[in-house]
Each structure stands twice: as C-alpha cells, then as structure tokens.
C-alpha positions as CSV (number, residue, x, y, z in Angstrom):
1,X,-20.4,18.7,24.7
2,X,-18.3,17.0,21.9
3,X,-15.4,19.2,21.5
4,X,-14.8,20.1,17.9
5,X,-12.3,18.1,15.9
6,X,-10.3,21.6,14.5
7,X,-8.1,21.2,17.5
8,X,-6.5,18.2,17.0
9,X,-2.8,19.1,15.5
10,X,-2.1,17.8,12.3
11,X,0.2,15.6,11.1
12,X,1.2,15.3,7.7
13,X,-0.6,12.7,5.2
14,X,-3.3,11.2,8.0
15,X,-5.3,9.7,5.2
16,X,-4.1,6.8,3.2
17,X,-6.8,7.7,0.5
18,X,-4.8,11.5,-0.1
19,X,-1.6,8.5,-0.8
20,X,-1.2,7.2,-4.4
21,X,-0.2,3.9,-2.6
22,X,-3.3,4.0,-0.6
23,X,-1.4,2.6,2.6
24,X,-3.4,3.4,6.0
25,X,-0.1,3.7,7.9
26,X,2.5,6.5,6.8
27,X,5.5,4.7,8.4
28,X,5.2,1.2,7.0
29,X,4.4,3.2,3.2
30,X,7.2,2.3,0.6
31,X,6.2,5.9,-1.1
32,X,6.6,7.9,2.4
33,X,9.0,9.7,4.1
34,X,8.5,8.1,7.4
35,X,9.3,4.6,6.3
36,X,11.9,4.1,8.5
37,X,10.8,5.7,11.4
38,X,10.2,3.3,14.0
39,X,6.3,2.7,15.4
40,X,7.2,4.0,19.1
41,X,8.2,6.9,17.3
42,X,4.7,7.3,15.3
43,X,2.7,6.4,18.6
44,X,1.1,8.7,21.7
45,X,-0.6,6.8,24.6
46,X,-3.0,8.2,26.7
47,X,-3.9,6.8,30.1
48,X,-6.2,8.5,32.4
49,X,-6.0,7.5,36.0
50,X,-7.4,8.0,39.7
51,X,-5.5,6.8,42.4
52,X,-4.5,2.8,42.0
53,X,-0.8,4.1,41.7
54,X,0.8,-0.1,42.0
55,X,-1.5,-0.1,39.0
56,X,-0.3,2.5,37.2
57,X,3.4,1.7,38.5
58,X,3.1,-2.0,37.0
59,X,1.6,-0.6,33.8
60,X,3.9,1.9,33.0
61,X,6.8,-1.1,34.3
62,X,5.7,-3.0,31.6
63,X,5.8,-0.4,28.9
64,X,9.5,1.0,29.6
65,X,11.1,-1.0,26.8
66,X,8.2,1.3,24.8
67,X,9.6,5.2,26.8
68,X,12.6,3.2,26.0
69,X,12.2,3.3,22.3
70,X,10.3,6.9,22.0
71,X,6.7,6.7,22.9
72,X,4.9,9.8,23.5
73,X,3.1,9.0,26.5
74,X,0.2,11.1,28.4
75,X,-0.9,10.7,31.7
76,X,-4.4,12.7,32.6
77,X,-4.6,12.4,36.6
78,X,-8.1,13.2,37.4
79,X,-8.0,14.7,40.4
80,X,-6.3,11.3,42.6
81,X,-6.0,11.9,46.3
82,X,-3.6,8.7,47.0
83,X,0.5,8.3,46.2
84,X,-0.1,9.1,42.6
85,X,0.6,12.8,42.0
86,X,3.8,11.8,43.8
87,X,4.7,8.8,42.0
88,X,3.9,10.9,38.7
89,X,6.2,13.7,39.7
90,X,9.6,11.1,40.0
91,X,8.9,10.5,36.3
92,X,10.6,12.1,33.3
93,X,10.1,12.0,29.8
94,X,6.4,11.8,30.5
95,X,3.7,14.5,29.8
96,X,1.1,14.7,33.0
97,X,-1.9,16.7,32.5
98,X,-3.5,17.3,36.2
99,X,-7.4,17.9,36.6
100,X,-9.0,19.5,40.1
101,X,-12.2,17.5,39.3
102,X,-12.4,13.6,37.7
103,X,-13.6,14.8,34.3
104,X,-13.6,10.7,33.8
105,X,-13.0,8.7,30.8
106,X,-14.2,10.5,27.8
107,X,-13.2,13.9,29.5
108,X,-9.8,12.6,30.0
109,X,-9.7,10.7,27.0
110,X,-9.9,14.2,25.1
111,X,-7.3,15.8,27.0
112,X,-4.8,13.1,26.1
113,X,-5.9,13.0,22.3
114,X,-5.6,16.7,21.9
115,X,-2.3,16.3,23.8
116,X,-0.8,14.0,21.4
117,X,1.3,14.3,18.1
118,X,1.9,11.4,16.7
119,X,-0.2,9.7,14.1
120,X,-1.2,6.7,16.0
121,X,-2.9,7.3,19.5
122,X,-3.3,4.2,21.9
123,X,-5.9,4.7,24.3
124,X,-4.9,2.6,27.5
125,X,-6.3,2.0,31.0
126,X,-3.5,1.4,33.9
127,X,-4.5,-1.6,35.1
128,X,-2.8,-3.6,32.1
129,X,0.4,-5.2,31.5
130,X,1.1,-5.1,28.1
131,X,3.1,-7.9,26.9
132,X,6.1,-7.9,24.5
133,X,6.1,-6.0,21.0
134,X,2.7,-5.4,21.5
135,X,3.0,-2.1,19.4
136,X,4.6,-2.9,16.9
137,X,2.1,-6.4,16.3
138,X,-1.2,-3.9,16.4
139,X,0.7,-1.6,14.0
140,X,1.3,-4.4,11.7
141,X,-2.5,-5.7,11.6
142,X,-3.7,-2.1,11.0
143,X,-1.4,-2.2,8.1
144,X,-2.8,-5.5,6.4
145,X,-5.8,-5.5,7.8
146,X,-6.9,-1.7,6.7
147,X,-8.2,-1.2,9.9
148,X,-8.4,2.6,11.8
149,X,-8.9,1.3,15.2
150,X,-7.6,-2.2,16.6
151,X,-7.3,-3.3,19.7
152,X,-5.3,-6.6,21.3
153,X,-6.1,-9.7,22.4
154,X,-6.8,-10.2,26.4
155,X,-7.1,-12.1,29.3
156,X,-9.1,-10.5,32.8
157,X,-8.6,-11.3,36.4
158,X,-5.4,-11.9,38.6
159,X,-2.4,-12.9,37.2
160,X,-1.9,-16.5,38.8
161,X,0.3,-17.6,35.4
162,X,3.6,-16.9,33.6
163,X,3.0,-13.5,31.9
164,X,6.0,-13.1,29.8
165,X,6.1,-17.1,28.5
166,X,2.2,-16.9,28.2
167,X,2.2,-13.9,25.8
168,X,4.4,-15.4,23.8
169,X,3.1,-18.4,23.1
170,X,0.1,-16.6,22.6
171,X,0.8,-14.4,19.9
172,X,2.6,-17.6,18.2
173,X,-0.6,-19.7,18.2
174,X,-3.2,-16.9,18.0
175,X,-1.2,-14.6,15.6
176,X,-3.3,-14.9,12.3
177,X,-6.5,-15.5,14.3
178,X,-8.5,-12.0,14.3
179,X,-11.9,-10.1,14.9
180,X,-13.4,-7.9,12.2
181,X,-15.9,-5.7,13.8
182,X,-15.3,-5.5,17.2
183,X,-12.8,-3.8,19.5
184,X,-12.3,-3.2,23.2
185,X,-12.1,0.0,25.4
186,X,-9.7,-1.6,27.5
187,X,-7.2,-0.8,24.4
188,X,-7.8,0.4,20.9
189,X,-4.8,1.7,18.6
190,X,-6.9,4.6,17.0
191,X,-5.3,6.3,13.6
192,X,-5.3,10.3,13.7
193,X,-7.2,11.0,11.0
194,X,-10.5,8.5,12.7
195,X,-10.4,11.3,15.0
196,X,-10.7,13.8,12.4
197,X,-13.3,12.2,10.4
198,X,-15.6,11.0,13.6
199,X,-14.9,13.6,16.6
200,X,-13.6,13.1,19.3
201,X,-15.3,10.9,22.8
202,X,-19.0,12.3,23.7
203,X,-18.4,14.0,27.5
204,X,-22.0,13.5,28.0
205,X,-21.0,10.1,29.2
206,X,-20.3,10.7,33.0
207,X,-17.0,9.0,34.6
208,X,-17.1,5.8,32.5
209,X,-19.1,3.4,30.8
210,X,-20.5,3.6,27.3
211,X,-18.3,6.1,25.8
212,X,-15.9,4.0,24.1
213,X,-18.8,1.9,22.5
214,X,-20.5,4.8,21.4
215,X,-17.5,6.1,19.6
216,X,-17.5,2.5,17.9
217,X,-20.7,2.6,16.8
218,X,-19.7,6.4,15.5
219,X,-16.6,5.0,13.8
220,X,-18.0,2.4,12.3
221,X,-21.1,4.0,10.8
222,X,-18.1,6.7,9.1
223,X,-17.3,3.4,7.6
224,X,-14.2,2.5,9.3
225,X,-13.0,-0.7,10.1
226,X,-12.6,-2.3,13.5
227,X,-10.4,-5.1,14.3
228,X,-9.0,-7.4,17.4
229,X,-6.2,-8.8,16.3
230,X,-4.2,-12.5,18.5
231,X,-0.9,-10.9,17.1
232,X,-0.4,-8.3,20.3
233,X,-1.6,-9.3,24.2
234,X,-2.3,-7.6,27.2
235,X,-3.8,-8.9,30.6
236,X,-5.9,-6.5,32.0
237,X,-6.9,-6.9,35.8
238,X,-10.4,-5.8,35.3
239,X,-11.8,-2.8,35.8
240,X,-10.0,-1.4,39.1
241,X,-10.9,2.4,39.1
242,X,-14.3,1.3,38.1
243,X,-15.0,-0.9,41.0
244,X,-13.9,1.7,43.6
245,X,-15.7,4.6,41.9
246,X,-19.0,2.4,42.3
247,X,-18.6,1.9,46.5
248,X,-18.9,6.1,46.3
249,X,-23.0,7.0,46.9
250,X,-22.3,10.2,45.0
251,X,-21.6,8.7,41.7
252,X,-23.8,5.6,42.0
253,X,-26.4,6.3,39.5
254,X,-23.5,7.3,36.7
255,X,-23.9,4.2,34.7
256,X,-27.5,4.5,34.9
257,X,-27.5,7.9,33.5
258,X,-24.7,7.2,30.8
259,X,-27.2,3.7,29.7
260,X,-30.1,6.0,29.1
261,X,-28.5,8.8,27.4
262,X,-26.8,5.8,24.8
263,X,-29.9,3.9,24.2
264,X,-31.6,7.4,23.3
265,X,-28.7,8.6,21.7
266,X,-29.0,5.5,19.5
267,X,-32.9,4.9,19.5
268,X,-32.4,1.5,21.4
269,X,-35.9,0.4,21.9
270,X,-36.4,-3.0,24.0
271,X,-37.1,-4.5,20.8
272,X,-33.7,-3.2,18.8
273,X,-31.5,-4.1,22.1
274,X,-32.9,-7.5,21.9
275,X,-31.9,-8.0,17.9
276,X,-28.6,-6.4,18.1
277,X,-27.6,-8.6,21.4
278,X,-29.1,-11.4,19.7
279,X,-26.4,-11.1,16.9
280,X,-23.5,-9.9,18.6
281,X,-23.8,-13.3,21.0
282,X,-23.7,-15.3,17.9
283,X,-20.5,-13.8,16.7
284,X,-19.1,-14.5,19.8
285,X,-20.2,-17.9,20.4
286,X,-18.7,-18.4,16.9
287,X,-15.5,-16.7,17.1
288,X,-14.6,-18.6,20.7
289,X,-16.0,-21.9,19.6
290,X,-14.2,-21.8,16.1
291,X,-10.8,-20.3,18.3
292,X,-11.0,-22.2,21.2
293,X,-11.2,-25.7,18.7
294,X,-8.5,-24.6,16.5
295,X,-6.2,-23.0,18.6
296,X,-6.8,-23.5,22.5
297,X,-7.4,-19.7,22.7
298,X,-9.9,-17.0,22.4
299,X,-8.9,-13.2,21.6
300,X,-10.6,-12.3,24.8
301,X,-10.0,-14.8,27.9
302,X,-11.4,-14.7,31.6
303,X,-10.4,-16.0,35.1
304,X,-13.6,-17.3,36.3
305,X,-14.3,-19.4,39.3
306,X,-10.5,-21.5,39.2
307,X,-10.5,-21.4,35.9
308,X,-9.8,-19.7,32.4
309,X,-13.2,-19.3,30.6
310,X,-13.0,-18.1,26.8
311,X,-15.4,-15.1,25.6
C-alpha cells in the first residue's frame, strides 16, 4: 500500500511557489537563507541493493569526492546474503537500513526517502559510476529548467572506454542538449516537496519493474516537469540485480504481475499501449536523430553488438 506522505520530514520552504522569487531550488535562491550552502549539502541519495557488493564498492568509489563534500547517503540492504553486509559495516559516515526480506525497489525506495533530510533526494542504483560534478550539473538544470525531477545523461553496457576523459567531453558537447518529458529510473534527482505533492513509490509493484514509471506518469499528471539533461553523465552497467533476480523460479512471474497491475492501474488497453508507444518512439527517433547529427551523442547511449548504438 502507498505509504502516506505525512511522514516525510519537512524541510523549510520545499515549494518555490510559497517564494516571492519563485525559485524551485532553495540553495541557488538570491532571497534564501541557504544560498551559500553547497548542493552536496542539500542532497540525500538512496541506493537500494542485494548482493553485487564490486558493484556497490565501484559506485560508492566513484561518489567519494560527493561523502567528501557532505552528501547524505542511504543504503537499504535488502536482505543480501554475499560480502555486502560486511563491506557495508567498514563504512562510516553512511546511514544503512538492513531488511530481513527484499522489500525491492519501491519498498526500499521508501525507506531511503523517509530516511532522508535534505531537500533534494537522488534515487540511484549501484551499478553506476557517476562521472564528475554530476550533482552539482543536475542541480543546475533543475534550476533553469524548473524541473522537480531530472535525471542524467547515460551510456549501458561494459565499460571498454575512458570514463573519466569520456564524461567530460560529454557534458562539454552535450551540455545544452536536453529532454523535456522524460526521465530514467536508473537516476532521477527528485525535489522534496514532488514527494509531498505526489506520494511516495506504489509497493504494489513487486521487486522491480514499473514502479519508477508509474510514479512518472503520477508526477507528471500533478503537473510537474520531467527533464534529462547532457550536462551530468553516468554509465550504468545495466541492470545487474535485475538479471540475477530473474535466474530465481520463485520470483519469475514478478514482472508479469507488476505489467498487469500498471496497465490496469492506468487503463492500458491494447489499443491505448499502441498510441502512447506510437508517440513516445517518435520523440525518441527525434531526439537521437536531431542529437546524434548535431552533436555525435544521444542523452541515452548503448553498447550493442561492438558498438555504441544511440537511443
């Protein structure tokens, strides 16, 4: 069941509309209080994880200069059985919240959120490297972009390239390229008060798979904006916990079950599916077409068969 939005904690001013300035982000506000306060000081991530602990261990390598600087970060460990609970017991500084059961994405995704106490909450899965001043870039598009939940540019598979020199000259070409609509469950940079106006993730979607979408489709019919922006980039290995939850017979029929309850949750008839597929694929043939031409990029990249393919 959805768990009520009363027990998030508050924090001061979450709504740019109760600002005379209007600004969506109380740190970067020339009227606030917090306008110095850096963004690793305004930010809480929450990572859920089972098992895949040289996952975790190069995702939370990536993000030191981030503890470094102040970030409040939350770990929910649902329920691994391999070197994690160990490797998360030689850290410090970091707030573990340990589950007896997987209570999977959404469930864990609520823990971390009603965990955190900062004003922006990045929702983040371990097998990512994040690149460079990632935070701070995503903080900036909210900013002129108005948007309450943003997510980075990425790029799937192995990482067979230069990850540091990539991401730079990334965000240099791609930086003013961005998507208005759209954002990803891999990682989305969610302002407090969308949780307070929308709810929190929908637990009736088992493990993984459909909850982040539905709380898209939730955010943007509260008439909040979306947005992927080429200033911040992460590479994301693709769906690791996923993949090994799938070999298990027990949970096989999980994504069926979580389809069916969001295509009735929605009303998605055959005929609705086909019409709102229909348009998305157009976007996206536009956006990587138009990117790709202009800038030898796309705000979301694959490594398929040898080679980089552009979605």
């Amino acid at each position: 069941m959805l768990t009520v939005v009363s027990q998030l904690p508050k924090i001061r001013e979450t709504s740019g509309a109760d600002r005379p300035c209007g600004c969506a982000t109380v740190g970067m506000c020339p009227e606030s209080a917090d306008v110095a306060v850096p963004i690793a000081k305004r930010v809480s991530i929450v990572m859920p994880v089972l098992n895949q602990v040289e996952y975790t261990r190069g995702c939370l390598d990536s993000l030191r200069p981030d503890l470094e600087a102040g970030i409040e970060l939350i770990i929910i460990d649902n329920n691994s059985t391999d070197e994690t609970p160990n490797y998360l017991n030689s850290l410090s500084g970091v707030n573990v919240i340990r589950n007896e059961t997987n209570r999977g994405c959404a469930g864990g995704w609520n823990q971390g959120v009603k965990a955190a106490t900062r004003e922006w909450i990045v929702v983040l899965n371990n097998d990512v490297v994040v690149g460079p001043g990632w935070l701070e870039a995503m903080a900036q598009f909210a900013e002129s972009s108005g948007c309450g939940v943003v997510t980075p540019a990425i790029r799937e598979g192995p990482i067979n390239y230069a990850f540091r020199e990539y991401a730079a000259d990334f965000v240099i070409r791609m930086g003013s390229v961005q998507r208005i609509g759209v954002a990803n469950g891999i990682c989305f940079m969610v302002a407090r008060w969308v949780f307070e106006k929308v709810g929190l993730f929908d637990e009736r979607f088992r493990i993984g798979q459909f909850e982040d979408a539905d709380f898209f489709i939730r955010a943007r019919n509260a008439g909040i904006k979306l947005g992927t922006t080429g200033r911040a980039f992460l590479h994301h290995y693709g769906s690791v916990t996923q993949n090994a939850i799938r070999k298990k017979a027990e949970v096989a029929s999980y994504e069926a079950e979580n389809r069916a309850y969001f295509r009735a949750k929605w009303g998605l008839t055959k005929l609705r599916r086909l019409g709102l597929r229909t348009r998305l694929q157009f976007r996206c043939i536009s956006w990587r077409l138009f990117e790709g031409w202009r800038f030898g990029h796309s705000l979301h990249e694959k490594w398929v068969n040898g080679k980089v393919e552009l979605f």
